[in-house]
GUKOL-699956 format. One record per residue: residue in one letter; x, z, y of N, C-alpha, C in turn; residue number from 0. Coordinates in Angstrom, 2 decimals, m for minus. Example, Ala and Ser with C-alpha at 12.3 -4.5 7.8 and 13.67 -1.06 7.14 Angstrom:
// GUKOL-699956
R resn      nX      nZ      nY     caX     caZ     caY      cX      cZ      cY resi
R    a   13.19    7.80   m5.69   12.30    7.80   m4.50   13.20    7.80   m3.30    0
R    s   12.85    7.08   m2.25   13.67    7.14   m1.06   12.90    7.87    0.03    1
This chain:
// GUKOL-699956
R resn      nX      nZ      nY     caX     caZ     caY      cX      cZ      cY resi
R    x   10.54  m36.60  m21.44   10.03  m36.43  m20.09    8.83  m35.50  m20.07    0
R    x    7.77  m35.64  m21.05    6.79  m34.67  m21.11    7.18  m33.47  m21.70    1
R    x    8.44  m33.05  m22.42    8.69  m31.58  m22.74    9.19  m31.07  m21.44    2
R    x    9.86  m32.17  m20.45   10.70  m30.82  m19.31    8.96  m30.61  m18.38    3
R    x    8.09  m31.89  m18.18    6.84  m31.67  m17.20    6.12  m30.38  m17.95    4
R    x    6.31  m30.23  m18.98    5.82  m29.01  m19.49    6.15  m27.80  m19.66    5
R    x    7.54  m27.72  m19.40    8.34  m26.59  m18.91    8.48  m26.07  m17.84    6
R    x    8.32  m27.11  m16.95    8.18  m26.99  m15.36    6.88  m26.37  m14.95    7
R    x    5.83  m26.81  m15.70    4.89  m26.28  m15.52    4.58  m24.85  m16.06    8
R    x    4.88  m24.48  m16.97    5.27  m23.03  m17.77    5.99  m22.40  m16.19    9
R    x    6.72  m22.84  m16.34    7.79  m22.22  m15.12    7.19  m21.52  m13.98   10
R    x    6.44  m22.62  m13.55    5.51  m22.57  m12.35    4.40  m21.16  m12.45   11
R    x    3.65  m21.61  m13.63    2.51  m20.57  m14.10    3.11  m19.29  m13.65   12
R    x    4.53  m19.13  m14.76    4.88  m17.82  m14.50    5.53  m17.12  m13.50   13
R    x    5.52  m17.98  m12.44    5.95  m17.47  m11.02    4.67  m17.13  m10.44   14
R    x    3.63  m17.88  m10.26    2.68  m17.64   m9.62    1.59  m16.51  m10.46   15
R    x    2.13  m15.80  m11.74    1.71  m14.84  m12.36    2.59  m13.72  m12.03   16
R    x    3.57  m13.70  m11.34    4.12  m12.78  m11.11    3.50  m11.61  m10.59   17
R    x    4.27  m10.05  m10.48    3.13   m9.26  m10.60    3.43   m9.07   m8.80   18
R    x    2.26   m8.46   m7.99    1.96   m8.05   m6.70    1.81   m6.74   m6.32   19
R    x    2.44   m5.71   m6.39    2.42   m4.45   m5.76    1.37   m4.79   m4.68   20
R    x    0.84   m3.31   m4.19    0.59   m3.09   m3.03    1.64   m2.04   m2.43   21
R    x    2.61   m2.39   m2.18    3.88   m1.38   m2.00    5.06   m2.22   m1.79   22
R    x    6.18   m1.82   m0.81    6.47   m0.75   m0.50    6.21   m0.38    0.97   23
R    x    5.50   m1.46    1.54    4.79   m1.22    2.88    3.46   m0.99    3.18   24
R    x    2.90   m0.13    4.07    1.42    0.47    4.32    0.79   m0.90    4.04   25
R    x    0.63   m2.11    4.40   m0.01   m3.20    4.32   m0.80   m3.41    2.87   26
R    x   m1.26   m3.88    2.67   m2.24   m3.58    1.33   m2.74   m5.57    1.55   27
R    x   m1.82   m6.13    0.43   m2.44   m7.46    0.17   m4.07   m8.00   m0.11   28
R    x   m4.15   m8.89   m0.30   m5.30   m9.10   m0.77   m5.61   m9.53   m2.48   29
R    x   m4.38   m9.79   m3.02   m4.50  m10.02   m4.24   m4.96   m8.75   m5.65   30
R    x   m5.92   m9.35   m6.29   m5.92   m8.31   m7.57   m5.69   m8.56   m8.16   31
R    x   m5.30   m7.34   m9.51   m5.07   m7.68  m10.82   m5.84   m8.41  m11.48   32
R    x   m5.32   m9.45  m12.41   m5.93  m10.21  m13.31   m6.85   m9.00  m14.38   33
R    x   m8.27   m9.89  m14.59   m8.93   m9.34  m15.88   m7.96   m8.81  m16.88   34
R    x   m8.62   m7.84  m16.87   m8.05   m7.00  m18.58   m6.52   m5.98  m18.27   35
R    x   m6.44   m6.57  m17.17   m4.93   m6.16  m16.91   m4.42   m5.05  m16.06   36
R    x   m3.88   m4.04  m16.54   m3.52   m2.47  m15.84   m2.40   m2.46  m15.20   37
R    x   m2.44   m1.77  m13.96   m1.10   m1.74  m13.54   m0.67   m0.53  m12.69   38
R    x    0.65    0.23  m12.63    0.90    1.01  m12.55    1.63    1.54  m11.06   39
R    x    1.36    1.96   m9.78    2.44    1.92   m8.70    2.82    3.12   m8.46   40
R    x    3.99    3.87   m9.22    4.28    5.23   m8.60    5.56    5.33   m7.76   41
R    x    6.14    6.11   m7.09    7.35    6.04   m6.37    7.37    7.80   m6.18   42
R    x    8.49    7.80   m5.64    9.08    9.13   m5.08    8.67    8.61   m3.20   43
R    x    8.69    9.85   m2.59    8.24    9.49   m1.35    8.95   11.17   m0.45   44
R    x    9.60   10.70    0.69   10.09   11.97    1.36    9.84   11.50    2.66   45
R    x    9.56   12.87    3.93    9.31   12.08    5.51   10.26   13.38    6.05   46
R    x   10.15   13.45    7.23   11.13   14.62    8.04   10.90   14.30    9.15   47
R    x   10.67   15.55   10.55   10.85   15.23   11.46   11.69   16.64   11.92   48
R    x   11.83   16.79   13.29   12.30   18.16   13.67   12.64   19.69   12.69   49
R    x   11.51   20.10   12.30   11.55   21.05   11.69   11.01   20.67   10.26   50
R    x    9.73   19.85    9.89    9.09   19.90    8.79    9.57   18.68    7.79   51
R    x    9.78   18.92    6.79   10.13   18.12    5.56    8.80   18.48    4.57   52
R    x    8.72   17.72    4.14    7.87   16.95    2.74    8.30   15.94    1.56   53
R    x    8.03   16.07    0.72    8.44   15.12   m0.72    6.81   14.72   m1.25   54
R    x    6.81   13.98   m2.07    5.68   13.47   m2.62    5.78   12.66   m3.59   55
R    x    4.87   12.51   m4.58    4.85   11.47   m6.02    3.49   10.40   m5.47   56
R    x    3.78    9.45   m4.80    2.42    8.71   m4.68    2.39    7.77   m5.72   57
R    x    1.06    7.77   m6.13    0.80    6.89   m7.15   m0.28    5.99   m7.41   58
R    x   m0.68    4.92   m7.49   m1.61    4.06   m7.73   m2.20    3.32   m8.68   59
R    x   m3.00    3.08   m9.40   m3.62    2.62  m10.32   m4.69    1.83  m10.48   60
R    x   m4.22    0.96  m11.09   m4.87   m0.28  m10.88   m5.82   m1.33  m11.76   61
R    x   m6.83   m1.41  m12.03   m7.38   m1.73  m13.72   m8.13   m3.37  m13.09   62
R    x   m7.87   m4.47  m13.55   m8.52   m5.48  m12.94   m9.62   m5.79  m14.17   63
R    x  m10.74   m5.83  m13.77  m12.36   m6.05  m14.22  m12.82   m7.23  m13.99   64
R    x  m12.36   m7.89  m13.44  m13.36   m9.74  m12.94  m11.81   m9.97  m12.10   65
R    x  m12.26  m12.12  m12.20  m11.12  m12.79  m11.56  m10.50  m12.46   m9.94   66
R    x  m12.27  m11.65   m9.21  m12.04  m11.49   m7.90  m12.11   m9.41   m7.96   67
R    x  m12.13   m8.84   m8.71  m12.17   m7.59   m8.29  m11.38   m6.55   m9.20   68
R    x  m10.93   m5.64   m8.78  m10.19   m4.53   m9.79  m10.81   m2.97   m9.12   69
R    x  m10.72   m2.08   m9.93  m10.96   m0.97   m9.79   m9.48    0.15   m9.60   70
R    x   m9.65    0.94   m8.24   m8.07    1.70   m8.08   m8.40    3.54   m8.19   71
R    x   m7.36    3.90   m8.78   m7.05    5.22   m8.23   m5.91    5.74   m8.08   72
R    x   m5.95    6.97   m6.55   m4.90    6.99   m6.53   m4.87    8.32   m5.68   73
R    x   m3.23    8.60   m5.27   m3.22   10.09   m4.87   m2.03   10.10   m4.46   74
R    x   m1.27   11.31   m3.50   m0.26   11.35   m3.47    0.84   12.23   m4.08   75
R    x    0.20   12.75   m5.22    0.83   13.27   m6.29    1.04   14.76   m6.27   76
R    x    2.43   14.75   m6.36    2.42   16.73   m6.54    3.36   16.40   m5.16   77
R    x    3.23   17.31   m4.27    4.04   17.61   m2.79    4.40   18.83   m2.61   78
R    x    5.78   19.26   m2.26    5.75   20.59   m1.28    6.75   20.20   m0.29   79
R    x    6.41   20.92    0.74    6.59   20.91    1.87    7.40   22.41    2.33   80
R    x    8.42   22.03    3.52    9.46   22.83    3.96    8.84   23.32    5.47   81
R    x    8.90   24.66    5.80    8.58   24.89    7.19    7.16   24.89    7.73   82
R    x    6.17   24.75    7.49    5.65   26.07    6.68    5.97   25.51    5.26   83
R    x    6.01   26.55    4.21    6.63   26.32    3.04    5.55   25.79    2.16   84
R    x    5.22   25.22    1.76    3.56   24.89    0.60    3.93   24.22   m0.72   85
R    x    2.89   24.09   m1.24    3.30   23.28   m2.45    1.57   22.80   m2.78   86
R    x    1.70   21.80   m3.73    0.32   21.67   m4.23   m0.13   20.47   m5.14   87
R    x   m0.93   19.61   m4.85   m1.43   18.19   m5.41   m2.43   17.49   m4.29   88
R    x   m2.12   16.58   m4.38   m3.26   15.57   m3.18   m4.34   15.06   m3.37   89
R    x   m5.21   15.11   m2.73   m6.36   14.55   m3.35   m6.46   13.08   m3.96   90
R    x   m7.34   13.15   m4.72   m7.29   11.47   m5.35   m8.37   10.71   m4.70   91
R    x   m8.01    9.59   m4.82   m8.98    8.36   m3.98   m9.56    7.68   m5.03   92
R    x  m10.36    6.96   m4.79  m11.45    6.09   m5.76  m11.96    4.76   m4.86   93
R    x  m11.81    3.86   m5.86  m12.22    2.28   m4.89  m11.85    1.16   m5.48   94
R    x  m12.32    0.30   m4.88  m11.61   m1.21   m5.44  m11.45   m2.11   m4.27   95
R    x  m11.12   m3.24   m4.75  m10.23   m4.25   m3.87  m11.48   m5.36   m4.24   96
R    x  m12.09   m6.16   m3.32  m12.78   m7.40   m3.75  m11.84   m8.78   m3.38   97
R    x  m11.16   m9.47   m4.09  m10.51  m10.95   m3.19  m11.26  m12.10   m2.61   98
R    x  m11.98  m11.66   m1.36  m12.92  m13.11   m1.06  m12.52  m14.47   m0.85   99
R    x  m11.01  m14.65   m1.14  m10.65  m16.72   m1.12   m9.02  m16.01   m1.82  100
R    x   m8.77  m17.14   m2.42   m6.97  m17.46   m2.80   m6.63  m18.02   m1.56  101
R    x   m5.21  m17.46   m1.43   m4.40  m18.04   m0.42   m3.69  m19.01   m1.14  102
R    x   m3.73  m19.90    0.40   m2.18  m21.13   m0.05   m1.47  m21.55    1.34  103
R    x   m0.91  m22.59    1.49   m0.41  m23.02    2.85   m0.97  m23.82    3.42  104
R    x   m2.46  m23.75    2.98   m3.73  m24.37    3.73   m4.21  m23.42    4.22  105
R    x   m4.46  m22.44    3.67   m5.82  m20.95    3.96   m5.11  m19.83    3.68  106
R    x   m5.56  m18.48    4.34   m5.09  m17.80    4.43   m5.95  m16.92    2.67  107
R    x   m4.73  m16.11    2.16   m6.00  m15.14    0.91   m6.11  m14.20    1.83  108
R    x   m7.92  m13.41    1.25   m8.88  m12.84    2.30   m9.34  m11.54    0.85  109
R    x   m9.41  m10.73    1.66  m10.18   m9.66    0.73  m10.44   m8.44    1.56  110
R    x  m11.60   m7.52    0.66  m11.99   m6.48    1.38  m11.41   m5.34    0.41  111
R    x  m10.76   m4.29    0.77  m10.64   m2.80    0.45  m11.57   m1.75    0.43  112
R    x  m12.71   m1.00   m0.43  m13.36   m0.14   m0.29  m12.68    1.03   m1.06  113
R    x  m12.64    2.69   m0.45  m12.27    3.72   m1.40  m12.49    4.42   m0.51  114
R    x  m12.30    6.18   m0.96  m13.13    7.13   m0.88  m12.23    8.22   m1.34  115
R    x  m11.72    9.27   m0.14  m10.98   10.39   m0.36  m11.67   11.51   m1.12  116
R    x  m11.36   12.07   m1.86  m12.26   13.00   m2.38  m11.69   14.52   m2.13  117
R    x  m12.27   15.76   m2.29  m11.84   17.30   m1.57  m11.02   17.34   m3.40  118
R    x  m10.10   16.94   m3.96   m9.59   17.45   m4.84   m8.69   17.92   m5.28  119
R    x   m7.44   17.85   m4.17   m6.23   18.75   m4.33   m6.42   20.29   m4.30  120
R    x   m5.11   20.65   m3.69   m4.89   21.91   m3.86   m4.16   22.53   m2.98  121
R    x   m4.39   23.77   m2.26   m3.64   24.65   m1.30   m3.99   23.56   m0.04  122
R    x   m2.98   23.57    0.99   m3.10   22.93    2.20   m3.18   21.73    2.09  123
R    x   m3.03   20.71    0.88   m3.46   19.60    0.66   m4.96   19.28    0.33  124
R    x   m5.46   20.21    0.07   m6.97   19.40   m0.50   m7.86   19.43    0.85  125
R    x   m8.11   18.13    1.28   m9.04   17.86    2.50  m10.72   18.32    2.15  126
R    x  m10.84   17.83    3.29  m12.58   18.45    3.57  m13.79   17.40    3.47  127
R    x  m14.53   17.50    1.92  m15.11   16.64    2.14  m14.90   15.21    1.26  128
R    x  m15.96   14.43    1.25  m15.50   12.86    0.77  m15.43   12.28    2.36  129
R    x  m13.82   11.04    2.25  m13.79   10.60    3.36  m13.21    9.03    2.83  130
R    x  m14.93    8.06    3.46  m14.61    7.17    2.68  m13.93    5.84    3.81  131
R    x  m13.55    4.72    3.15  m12.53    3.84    4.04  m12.90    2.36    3.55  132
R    x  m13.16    1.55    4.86  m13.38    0.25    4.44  m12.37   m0.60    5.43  133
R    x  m11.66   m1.41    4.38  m10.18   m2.28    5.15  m10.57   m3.87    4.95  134
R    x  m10.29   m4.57    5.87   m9.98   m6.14    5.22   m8.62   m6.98    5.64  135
R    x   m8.53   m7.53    4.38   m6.82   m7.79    4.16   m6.66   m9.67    4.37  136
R    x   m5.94   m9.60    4.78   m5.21  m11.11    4.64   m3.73  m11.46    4.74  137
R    x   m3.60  m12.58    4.19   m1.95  m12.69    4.23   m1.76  m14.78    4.12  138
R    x   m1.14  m14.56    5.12   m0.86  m16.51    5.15    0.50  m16.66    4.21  139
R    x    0.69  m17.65    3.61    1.85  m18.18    3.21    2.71  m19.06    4.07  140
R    x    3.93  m19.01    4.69    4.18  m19.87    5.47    5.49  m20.53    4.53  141
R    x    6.23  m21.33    5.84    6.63  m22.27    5.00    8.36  m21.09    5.19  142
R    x    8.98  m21.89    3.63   10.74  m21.65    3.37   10.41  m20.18    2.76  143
R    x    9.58  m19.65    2.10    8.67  m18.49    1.31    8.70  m17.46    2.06  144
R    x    8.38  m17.86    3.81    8.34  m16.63    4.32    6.45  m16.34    4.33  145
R    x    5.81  m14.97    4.38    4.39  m14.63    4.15    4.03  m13.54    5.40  146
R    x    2.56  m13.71    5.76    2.67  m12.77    6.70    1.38  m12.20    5.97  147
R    x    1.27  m10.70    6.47   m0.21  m10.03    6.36   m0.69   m9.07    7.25  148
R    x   m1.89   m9.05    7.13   m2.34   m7.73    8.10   m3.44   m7.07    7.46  149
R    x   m3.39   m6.31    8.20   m4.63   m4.67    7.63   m5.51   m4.57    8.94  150
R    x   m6.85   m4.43    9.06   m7.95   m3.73    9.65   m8.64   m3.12    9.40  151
R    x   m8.74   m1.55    9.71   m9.89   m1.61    9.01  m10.65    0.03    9.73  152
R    x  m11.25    1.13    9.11  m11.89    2.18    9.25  m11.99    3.26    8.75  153
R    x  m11.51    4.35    8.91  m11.73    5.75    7.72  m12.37    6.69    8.45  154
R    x  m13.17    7.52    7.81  m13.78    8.81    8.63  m12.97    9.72    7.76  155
R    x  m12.91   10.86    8.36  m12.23   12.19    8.27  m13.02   13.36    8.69  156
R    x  m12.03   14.41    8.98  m12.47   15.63    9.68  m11.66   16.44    9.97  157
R    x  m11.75   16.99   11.47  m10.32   17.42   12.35  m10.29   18.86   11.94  158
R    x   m9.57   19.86   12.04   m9.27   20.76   12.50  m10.26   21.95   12.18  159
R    x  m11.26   21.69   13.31  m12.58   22.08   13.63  m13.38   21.78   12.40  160
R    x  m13.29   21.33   11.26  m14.71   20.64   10.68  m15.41   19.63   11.19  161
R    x  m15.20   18.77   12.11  m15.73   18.04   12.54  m15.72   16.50   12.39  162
R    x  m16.46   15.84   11.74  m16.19   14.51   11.35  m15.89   13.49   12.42  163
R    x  m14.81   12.75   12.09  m14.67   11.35   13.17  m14.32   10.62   12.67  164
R    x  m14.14    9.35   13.34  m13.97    8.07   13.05  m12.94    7.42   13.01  165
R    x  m12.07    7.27   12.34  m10.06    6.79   12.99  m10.35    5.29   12.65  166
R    x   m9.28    4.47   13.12   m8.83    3.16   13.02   m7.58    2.92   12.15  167
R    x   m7.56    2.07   11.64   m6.18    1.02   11.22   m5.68    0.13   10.97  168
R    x   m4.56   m0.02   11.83   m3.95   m1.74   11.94   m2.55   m2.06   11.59  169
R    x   m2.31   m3.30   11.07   m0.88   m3.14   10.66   m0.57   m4.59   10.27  170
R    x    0.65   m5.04   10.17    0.65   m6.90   10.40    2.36   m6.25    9.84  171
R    x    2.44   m7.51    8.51    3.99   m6.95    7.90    4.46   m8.27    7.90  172
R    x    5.73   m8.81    7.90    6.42  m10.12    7.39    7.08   m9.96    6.36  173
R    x    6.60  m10.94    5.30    7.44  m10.94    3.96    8.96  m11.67    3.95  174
R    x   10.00  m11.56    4.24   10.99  m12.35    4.20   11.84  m12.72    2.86  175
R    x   11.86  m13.35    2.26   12.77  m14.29    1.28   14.28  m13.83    1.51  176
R    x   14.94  m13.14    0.34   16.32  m12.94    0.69   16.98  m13.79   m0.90  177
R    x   15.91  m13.99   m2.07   16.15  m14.79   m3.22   15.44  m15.18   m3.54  178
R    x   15.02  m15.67   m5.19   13.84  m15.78   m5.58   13.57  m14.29   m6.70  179
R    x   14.64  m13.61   m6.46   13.68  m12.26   m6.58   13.40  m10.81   m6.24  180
R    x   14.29  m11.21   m5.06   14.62  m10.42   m4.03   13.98  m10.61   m2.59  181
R    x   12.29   m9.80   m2.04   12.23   m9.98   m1.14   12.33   m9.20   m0.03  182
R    x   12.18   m8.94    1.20   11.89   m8.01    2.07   10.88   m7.58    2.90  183
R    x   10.73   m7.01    3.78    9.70   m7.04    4.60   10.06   m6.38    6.22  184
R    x    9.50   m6.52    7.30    9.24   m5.56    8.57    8.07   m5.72    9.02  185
R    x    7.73   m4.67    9.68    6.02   m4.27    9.50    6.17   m3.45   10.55  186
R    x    4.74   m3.14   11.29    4.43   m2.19   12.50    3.00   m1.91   12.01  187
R    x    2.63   m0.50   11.80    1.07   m0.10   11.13    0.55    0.54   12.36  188
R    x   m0.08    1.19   12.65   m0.82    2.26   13.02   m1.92    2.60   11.64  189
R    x   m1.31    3.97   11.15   m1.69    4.17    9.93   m2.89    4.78   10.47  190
R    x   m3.07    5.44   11.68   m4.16    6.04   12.05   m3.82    5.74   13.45  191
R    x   m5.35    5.62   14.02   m5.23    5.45   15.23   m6.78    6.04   16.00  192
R    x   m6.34    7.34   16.42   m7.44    8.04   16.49   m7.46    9.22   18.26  193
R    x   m8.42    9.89   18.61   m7.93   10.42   19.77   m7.19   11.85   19.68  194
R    x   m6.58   12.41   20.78   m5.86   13.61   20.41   m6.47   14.88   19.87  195
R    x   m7.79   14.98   20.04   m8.25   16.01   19.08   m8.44   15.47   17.48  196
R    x   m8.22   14.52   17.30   m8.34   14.27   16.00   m7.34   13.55   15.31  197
R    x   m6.16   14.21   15.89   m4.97   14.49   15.32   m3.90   12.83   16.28  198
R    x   m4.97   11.76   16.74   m3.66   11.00   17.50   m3.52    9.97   16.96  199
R    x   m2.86    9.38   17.70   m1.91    8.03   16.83   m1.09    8.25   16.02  200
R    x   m1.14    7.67   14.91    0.29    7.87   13.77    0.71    6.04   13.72  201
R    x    1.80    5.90   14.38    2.40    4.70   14.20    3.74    4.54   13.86  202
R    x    3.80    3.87   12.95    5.31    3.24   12.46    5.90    2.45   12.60  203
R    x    6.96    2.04   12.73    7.84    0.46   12.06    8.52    0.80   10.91  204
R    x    8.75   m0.35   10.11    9.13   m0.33    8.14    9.88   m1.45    7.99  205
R    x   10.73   m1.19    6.94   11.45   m2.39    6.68   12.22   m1.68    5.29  206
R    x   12.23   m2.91    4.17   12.25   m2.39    2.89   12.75   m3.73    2.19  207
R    x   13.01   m3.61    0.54   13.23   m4.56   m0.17   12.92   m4.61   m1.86  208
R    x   12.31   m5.05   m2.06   11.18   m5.51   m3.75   12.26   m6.50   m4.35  209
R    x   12.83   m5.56   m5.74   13.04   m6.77   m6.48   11.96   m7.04   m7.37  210
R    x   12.41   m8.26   m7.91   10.85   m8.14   m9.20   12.15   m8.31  m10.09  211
R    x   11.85   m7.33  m11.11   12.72   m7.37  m12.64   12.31   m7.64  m13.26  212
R    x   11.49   m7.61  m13.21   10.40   m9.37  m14.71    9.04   m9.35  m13.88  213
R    x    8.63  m10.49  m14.67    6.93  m11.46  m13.94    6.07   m9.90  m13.91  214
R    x    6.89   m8.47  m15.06    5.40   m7.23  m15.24    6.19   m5.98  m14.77  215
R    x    7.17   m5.89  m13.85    7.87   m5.17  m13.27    8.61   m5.21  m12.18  216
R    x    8.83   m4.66  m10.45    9.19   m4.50   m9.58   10.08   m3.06   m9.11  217
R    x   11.23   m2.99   m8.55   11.74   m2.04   m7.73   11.64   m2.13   m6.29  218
R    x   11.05   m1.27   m5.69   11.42   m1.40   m4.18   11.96    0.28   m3.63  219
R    x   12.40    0.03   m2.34   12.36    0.74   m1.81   12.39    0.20   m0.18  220
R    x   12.26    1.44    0.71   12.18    1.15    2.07   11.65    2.43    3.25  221
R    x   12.16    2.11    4.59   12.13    3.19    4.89   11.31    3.24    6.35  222
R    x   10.72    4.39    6.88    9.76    3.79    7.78    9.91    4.87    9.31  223
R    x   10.29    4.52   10.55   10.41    4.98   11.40    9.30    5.17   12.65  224
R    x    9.14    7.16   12.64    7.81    6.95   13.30    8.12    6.90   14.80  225
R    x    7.07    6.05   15.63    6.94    5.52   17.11    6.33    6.14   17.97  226
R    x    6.41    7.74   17.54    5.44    8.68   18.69    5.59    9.91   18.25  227
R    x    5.25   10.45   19.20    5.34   12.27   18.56    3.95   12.74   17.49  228
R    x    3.23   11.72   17.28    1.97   12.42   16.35    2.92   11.89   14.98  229
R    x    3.97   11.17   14.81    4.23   10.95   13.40    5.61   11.12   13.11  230
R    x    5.62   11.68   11.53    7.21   11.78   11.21    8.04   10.83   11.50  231
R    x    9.72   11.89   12.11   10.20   10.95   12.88   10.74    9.79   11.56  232
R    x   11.06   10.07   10.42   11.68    9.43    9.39   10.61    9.45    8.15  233
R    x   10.48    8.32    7.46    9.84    8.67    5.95   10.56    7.38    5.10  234
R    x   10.83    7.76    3.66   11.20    6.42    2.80   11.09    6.95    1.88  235
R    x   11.03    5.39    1.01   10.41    6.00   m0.36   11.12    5.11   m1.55  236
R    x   11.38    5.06   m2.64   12.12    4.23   m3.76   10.57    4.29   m4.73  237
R    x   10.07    3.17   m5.18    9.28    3.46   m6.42    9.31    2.03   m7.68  238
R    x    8.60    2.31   m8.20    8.37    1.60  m10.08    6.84    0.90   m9.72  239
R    x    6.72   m0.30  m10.03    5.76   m1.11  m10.53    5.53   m1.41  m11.83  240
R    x    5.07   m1.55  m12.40    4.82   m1.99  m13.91    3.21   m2.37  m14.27  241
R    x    3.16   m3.46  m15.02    2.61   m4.09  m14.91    1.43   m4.40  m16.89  242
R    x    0.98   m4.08  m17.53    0.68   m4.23  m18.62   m0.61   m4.78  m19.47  243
């Protein structure tokens, strides 16, 4: 009786060690990587609307330093773009994730997002400037393993003109259960939400599906439909988690 309570419990551990993307939806959990522990989020990424197409390598990186904090970087890789024709690299971001409570089906998990665009790409990709971003994340567990989360938060930029402003962002995703290792999601972001000189609303709806192929590896993909003329009418993306 005490070898299976001890297997069960093994069992348990290693579900609830399982690994946590922040992907394949804009939503950004609140969980970090465990101490000591690196982790890897790259994908392929394509959008299209009318005339303009784009491809992209986004990638994320993830180094966890303490039980409540990890250190990220990240970028959207090498891109070129159709119509005007470009090519280049994206700038990289810098930041970490703080987790201020564990979630359960008492409390919701709570954390804050800090990072910081930096001018480091190349050609029509490299922006203007450091443009830094503060988010706070939560996500409830509900019951039959369905999960909800949302995003709030703030980025400054700079339009057109050179001119610095202030954008918004909001976004609330549902995790849905299709196995135990197969999940899904649908989601509505406003990845930006800003006025028309400074480029507009960019809003989506998403809906996608994460397997996990072991407790230190995930596949997802998913695809995201934009809800206005400031955003591509189509974007989806397939990517790799890994976990080490």
């Amino acid at each position: 009786m005490r070898l299976v309570l001890l297997l069960l419990a093994a069992c348990a551990a290693a579900h609830a060690d399982a690994i946590s993307p922040d992907r394949p939806d804009f939503t950004n959990g609140p969980d970090v990587v465990a101490a000591g522990r690196f982790q890897v989020e790259s994908s392929g990424a394509w959008q299209r609307d009318a005339s303009t197409r784009l491809r992209s390598t986004p990638t994320l990186l993830r180094l966890g330093v303490g039980h409540e904090l990890e250190l990220r970087l990240d970028s959207d890789g090498a891109l070129r773009q159709r119509n005007p024709d470009a090519s280049g690299r994206g700038d990289l971001g810098l930041g970490f994730k703080w987790q201020l409570q564990d979630g359960d089906e008492g409390k919701p998990g709570l954390g804050v997002l800090v990072d910081v665009k930096t001018p480091s790409g190349s050609g029509v990709f490299k922006g203007h400037g450091l443009r830094p971003g503060l988010s706070f994340l939560a996500q409830w567990e509900l019951p039959s393993g369905y999960s909800f989360g949302a995003m709030a938060g703030v980025v400054t930029d700079r339009n057109d003109t050179d001119q610095r402003y202030t954008a918004a962002l909001l976004s609330a995703s549902l995790g849905i259960p299709v196995s135990e290792k197969l999940h899904g999601f649908a989601e509505i972001a406003g990845q930006q939400l800003a006025s028309a000189r400074n480029g507009g609303n960019v809003i989506t709806a998403g809906t996608g599906l994460a397997w996990q192929v072991s407790n230190d590896a995930q596949l997802d993909a998913a695809v995201f439909r934009g809800l206005n003329h400031n955003t591509p009418d189509w974007a989806w993306t397939v990517g790799l988690s890994l976990r080490f």
